[in-house]
TIDRENGU-495732 format. One line per 3 residues: number of its first residue (from 1); for each residue z, y, x of C-alpha. Coordinates in steps of 0.05 Angstrom, whole numbers, plus 5000, padded with zeros to 4 digits. Layout:
! TIDRENGU-495732
NUM	Z/Y/X; ...
END
This chain:
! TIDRENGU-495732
1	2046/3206/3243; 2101/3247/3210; 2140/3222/3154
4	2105/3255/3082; 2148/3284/3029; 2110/3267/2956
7	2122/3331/2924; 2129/3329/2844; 2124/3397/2824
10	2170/3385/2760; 2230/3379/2802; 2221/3442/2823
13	2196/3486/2881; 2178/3458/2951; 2202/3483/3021
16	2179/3466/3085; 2222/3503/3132; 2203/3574/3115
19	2158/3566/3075; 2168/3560/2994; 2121/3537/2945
22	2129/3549/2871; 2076/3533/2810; 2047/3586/2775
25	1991/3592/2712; 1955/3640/2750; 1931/3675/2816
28	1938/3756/2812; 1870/3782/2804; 1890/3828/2861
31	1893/3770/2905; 1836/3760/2970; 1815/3695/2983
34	1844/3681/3052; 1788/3649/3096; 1813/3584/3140
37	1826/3600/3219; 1797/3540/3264; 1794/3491/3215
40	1865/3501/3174; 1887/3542/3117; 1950/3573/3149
43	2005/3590/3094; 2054/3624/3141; 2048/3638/3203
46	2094/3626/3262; 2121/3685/3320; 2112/3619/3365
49	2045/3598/3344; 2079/3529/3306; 2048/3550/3243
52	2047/3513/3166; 1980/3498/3152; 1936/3458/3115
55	1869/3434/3141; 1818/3462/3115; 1786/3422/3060
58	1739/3430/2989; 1773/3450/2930; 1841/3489/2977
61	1838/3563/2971; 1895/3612/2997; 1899/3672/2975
64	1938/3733/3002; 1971/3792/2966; 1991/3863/2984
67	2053/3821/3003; 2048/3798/3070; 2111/3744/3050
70	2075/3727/2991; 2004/3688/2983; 1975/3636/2933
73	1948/3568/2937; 1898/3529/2886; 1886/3457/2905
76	1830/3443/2851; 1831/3363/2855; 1868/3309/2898
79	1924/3329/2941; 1927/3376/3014; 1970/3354/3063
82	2023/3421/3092; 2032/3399/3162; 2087/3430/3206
85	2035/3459/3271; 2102/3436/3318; 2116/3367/3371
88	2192/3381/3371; 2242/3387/3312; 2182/3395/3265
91	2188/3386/3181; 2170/3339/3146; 2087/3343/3120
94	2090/3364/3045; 2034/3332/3008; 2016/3380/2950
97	1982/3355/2890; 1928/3394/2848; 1951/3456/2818
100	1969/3536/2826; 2024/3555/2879; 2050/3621/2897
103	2077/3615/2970; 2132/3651/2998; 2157/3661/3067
106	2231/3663/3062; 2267/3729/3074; 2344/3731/3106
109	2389/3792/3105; 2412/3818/3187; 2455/3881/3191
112	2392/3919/3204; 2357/3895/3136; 2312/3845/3106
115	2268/3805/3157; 2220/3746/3146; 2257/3679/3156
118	2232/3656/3239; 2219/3587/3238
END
């Protein structure tokens, strides 16, 4: 089992490589509810298929935006778990309590412009 970071939203926002999770009041009303893929909510996706995902689970919702770096999470009661989908040099599993979340996949400047953080 992988080591689990108890996240206390008051200290401020959680990352998990490139993935960032800040708390918000609300979800934009312009936000889709995401549906869960095979069983997980995946908050950001991975070029190599080692995604950061939550298995699915009552009372999670994702949402996406017109964003595709930016999505939402609600975790109505309890905690979720944000497992790192990787067997070698994976993060640490956030464990997220109840609340609103805006997730954001990081973004990193090249020469050739902005481009979403690869983890």
């Amino acid at each position: 089992m992988h080591h689990i970071v108890e996240w206390d939203p008051a200290q401020g926002p959680a990352r998990q490589g490139d993935c960032l999770l800040i708390t918000v009041d609300v979800i934009p009303v312009e936000a889709a509810e995401q549906p869960a893929e095979a069983g997980q909510i995946v908050l950001t996706r991975s070029e190599t298929g080692h995604h950061h995902a939550i298995a699915e689970r009552i009372g999670v919702v994702a949402y996406r935006s017109s964003d595709p770096l930016v999505g939402y999470l609600r975790v109505s009661d309890g905690a979720a778990d944000l497992v790192h989908h990787r067997t070698w040099d994976t993060h640490a599993t956030v464990r997220i309590p109840a609340g609103t979340y805006r997730v954001v996949r990081q973004r990193e400047h090249t020469p050739e412009g902005w481009r979403a953080v690869e983890d």
